[in-house]
C-alpha positions in Angstrom: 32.9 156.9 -31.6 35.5 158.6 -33.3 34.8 159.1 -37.3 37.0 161.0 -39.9 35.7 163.8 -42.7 33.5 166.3 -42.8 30.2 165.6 -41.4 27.6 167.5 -44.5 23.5 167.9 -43.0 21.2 166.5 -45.7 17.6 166.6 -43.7 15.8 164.5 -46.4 18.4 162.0 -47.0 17.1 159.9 -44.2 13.4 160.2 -45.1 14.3 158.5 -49.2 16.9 155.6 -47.8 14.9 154.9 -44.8 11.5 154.8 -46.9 11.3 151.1 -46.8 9.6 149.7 -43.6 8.3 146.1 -44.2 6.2 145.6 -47.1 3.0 145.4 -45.1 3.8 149.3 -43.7 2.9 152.1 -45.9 5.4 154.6 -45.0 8.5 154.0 -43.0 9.5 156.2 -39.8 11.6 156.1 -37.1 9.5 155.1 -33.9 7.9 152.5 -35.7 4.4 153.7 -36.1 1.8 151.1 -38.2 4.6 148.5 -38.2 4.0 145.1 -37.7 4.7 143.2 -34.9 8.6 141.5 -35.5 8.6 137.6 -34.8 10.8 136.0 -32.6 14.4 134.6 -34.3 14.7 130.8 -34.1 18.1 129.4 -35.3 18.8 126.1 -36.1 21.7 123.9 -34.1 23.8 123.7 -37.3 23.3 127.7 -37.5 24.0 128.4 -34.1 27.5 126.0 -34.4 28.1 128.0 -37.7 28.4 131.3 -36.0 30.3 129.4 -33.0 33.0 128.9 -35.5 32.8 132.1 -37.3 33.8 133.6 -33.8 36.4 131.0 -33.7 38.3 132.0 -36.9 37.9 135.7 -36.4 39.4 135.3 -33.0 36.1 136.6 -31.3 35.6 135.5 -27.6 31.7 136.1 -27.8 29.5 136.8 -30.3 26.1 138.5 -30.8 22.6 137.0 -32.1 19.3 139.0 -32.5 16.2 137.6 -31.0 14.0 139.1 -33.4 13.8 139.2 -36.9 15.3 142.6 -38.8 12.0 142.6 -41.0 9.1 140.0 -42.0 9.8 136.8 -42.9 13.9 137.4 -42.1 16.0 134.2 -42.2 19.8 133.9 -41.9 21.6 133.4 -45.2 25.3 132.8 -44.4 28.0 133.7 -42.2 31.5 135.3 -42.7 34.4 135.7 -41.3 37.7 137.3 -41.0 40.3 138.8 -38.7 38.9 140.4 -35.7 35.6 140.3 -37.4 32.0 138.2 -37.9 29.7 139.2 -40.8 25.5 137.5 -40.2 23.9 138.0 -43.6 20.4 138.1 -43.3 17.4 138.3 -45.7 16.6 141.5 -44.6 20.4 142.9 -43.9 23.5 142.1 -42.3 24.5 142.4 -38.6 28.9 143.1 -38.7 30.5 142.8 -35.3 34.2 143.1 -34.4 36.7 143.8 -31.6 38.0 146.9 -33.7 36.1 149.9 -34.5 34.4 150.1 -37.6 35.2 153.2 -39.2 33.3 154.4 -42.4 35.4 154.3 -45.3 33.9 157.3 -47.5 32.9 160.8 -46.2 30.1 161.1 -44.1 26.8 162.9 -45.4 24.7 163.0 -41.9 24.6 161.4 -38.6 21.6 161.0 -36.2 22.0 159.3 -32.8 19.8 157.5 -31.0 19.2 155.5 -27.6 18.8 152.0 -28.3 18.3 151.3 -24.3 19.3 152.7 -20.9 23.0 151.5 -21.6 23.7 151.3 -25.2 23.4 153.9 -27.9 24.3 154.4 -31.2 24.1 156.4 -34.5 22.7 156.4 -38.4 25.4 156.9 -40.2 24.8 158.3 -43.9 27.9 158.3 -46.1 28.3 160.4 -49.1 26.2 158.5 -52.1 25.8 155.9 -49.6 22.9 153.9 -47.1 22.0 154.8 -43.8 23.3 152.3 -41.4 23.3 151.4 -38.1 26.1 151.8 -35.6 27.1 151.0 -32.1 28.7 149.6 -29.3 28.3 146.9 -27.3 30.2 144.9 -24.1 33.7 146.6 -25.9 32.2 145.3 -29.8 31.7 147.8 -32.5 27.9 146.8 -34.2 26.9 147.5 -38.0 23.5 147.0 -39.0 23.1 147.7 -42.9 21.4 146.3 -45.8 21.3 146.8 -50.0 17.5 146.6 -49.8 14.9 148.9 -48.6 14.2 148.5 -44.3 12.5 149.8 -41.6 14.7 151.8 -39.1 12.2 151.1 -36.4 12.7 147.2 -36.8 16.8 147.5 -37.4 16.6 149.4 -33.8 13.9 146.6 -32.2 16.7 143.8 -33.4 19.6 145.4 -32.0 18.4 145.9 -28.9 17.5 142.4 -28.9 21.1 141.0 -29.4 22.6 138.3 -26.8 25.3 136.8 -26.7 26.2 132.9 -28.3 29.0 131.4 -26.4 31.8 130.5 -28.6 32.3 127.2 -27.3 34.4 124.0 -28.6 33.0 121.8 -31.5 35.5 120.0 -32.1 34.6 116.8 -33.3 31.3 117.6 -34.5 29.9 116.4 -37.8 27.4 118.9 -39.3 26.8 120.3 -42.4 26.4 124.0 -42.0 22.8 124.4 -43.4 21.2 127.9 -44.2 17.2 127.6 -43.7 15.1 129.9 -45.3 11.1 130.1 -45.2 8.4 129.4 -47.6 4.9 128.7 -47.7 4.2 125.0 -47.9 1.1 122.3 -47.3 1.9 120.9 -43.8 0.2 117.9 -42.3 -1.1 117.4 -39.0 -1.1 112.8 -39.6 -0.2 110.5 -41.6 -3.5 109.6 -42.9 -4.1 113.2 -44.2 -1.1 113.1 -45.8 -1.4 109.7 -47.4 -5.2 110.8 -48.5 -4.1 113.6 -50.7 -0.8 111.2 -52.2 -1.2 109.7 -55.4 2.4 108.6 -55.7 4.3 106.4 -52.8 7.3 104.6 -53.6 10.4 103.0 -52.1 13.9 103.2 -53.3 17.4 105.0 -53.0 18.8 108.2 -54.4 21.5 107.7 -56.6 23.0 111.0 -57.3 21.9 114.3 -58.2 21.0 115.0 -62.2 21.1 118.8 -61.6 21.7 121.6 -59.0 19.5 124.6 -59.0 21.4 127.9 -56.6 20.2 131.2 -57.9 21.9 134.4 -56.0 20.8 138.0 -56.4 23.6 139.9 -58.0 23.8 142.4 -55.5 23.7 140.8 -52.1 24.3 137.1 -53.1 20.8 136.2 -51.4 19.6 132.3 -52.2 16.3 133.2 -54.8 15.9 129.8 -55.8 17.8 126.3 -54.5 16.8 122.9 -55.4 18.2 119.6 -56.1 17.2 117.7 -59.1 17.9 113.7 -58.0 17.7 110.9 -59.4 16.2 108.2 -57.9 16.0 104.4 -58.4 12.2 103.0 -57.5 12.8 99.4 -55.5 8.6 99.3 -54.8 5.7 101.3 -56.0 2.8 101.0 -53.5 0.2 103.6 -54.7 0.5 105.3 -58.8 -2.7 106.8 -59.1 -1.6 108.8 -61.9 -1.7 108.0 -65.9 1.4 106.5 -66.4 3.4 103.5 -65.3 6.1 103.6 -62.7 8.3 100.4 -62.5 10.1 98.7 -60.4 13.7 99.3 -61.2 13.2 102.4 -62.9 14.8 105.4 -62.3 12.6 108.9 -61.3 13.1 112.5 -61.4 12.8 113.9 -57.7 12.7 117.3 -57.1 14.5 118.1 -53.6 14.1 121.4 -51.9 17.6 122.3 -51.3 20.7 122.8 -53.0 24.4 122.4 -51.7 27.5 125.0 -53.1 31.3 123.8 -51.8 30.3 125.5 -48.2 27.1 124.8 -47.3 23.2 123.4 -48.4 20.5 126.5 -48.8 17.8 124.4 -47.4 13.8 125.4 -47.7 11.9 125.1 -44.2 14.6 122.7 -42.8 14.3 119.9 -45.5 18.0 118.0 -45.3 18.8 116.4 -49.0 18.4 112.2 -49.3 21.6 110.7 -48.7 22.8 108.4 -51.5 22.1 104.9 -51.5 20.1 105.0 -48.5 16.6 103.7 -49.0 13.6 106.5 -48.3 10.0 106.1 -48.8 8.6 109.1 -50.7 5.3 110.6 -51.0 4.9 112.4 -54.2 2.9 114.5 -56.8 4.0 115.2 -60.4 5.3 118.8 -60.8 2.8 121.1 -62.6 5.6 122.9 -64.5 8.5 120.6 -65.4 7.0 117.3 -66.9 8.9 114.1 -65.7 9.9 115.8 -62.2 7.9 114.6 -59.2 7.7 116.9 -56.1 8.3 115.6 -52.4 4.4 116.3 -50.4 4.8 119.7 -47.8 8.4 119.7 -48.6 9.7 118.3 -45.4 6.9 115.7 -44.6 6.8 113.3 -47.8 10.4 112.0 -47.2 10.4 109.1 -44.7 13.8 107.6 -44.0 13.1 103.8 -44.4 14.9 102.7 -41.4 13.4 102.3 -38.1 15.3 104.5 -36.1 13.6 107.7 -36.2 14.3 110.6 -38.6 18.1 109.8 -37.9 19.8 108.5 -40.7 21.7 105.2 -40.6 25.3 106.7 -41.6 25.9 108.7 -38.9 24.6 110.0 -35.3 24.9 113.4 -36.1 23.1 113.5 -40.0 19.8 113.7 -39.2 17.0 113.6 -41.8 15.5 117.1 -40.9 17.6 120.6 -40.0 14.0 122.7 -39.0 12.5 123.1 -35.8 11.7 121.1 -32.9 7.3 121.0 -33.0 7.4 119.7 -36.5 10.3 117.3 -36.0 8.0 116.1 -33.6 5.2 116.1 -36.0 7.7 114.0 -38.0 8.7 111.2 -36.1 5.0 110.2 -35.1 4.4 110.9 -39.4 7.4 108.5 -40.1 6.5 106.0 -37.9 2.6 105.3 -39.1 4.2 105.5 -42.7 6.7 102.8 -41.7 3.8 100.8 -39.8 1.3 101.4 -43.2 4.2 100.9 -46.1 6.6 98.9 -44.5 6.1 96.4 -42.0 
């Protein structure tokens, strides 16, 4: 690696920017001792096609992916792109990749190299004023690990050995929505009947547009901190109200959905895909404990049954499917949907 300016030792400049391992470490240091575990990085189909054509557009033959997460509970935000170059924000950083070298841009304070396995090796980079961040090469692309938030050196090093490759291949013809899925704690239900015994609310009807959008970014790093839909929807049957009020036929409801769309993509909580309009769904629902008049979907994910029988596929088109998460609970799903069909519907 080839770098420009004068190369100033600061021995303790590493220590205070690299002070940050995972918030359940108490002190942060470089091989990683008392850190947690990292878990496994699952993407989505709709994530893995994003980054596809990322590659695409920056004129990228391959691309790289970690297989772990950069830090606990990491999810992937968005993905850029420009000439010769693919940006993977993350929760907890961003992984830059190109075919040209990536050169610092400000004078460099310190350097510290280290093997990141028997064939690859890189260096911590400190730039005058600036964050530690990490830098390497890789099958002839130039790697930059970095993030405005505190991490753990240990688990940036575990992720990039971890990277493989994602072959840029055609989608052409494709009809996705590029969703970005982030992770939250949420009730989760194992069958129907456990889910329908703790429902108070269960109605049919159709969305009919959204009353308000709800995307909040961090000023810094332009991470999602809060994205949710505010529908409205049009009741056609009310099977269960065990609340204090009356809910109509005909009436229109407040429905609070747990995503929220800007003119690129939906930021999307555990997978849940937004109600397409006009489409008739049968919701399970609670009243919201903090906004009066809103009603909440059950377990996010799990209280929004597509009325038609064909699945948790959506009758406008093959590829819009009525979940973007993970395979073991879209399975949970379909066997869900159908008994709630069978109980509500048929």
């Amino acid at each position: 690696m080839n770098y420009k300016g004068k190369v100033v030792i600061i021995g303790l400049l590493f220590g205070a920017l690299l002070a940050g391992c995972s918030q359940n470490v108490n002190s942060a240091n470089s091989e990683g001792e008392g850190m947690t575990e990292t878990e496994p990085f699952s993407y989505t189909a709709e994530q893995k096609n994003e980054i596809r054509e990322a590659a695409k557009k920056a004129g990228l033959d391959k691309v790289y992916i970690p297989t772990v997460e950069l830090g606990v509970d990491d999810f992937v935000d968005r993905v850029e792109a420009k000439d010769n170059q693919v940006r993977i924000v993350f929760f907890r950083g961003a992984i830059t990749q190109s075919t040209e070298e990536l050169k610092p841009t400000n004078e460099i304070a310190s350097t510290k190299k280290v093997e990141l396995s028997k064939d690859v090796s890189g260096e911590w980079i400190a730039e005058e004023n600036g964050i530690p961040y990490l830098y390497f090469e890789k099958d002839g692309l130039y790697f930059s690990m970095s993030s405005a938030r505190a991490f753990c050196r240990a688990e940036y090093e575990r992720a990039a050995t971890s990277l493989e490759p994602l072959t840029v291949q055609d989608t052409a013809g494709t009809n996705t929505i590029p969703y970005a899925i982030t992770n939250s704690s949420a009730i989760s239900y194992g069958t129907f009947s456990e889910m329908d015994a703790q429902t108070d609310i269960v109605v049919k009807g159709t969305k009919a547009g959204a009353q308000e959008i709800v995307l909040k970014k961090e000023d810094v790093n332009g991470l999602v901190i809060d994205n949710r839909t505010l529908s409205q929807f049009v009741l056609s049957d009310v099977f269960k109200n065990n609340t204090g009020h009356t809910l109509s036929s005909g009436e229109t409801i407040i429905v609070q959905e747990n995503a929220a769309a800007d003119s690129s993509r939906v930021y999307s909580t555990l997978g849940y895909q937004l109600m397409n309009e006009n489409e008739e769904y049968l919701l399970f629902l609670r009243e919201s404990l903090t906004d009066p008049g809103v009603y909440i979907i059950r377990g996010v994910v799990y209280g929004k049954v597509p009325a038609t029988d064909e699945g948790i596929h959506s009758k406008s088109t093959a590829d819009d499917i009525q979940f973007k998460g993970d395979n073991p609970i879209r399975e949970q799903l379909v066997a869900i949907f159908e008994d709630a069909r069978e109980a509500y519907l048929n």
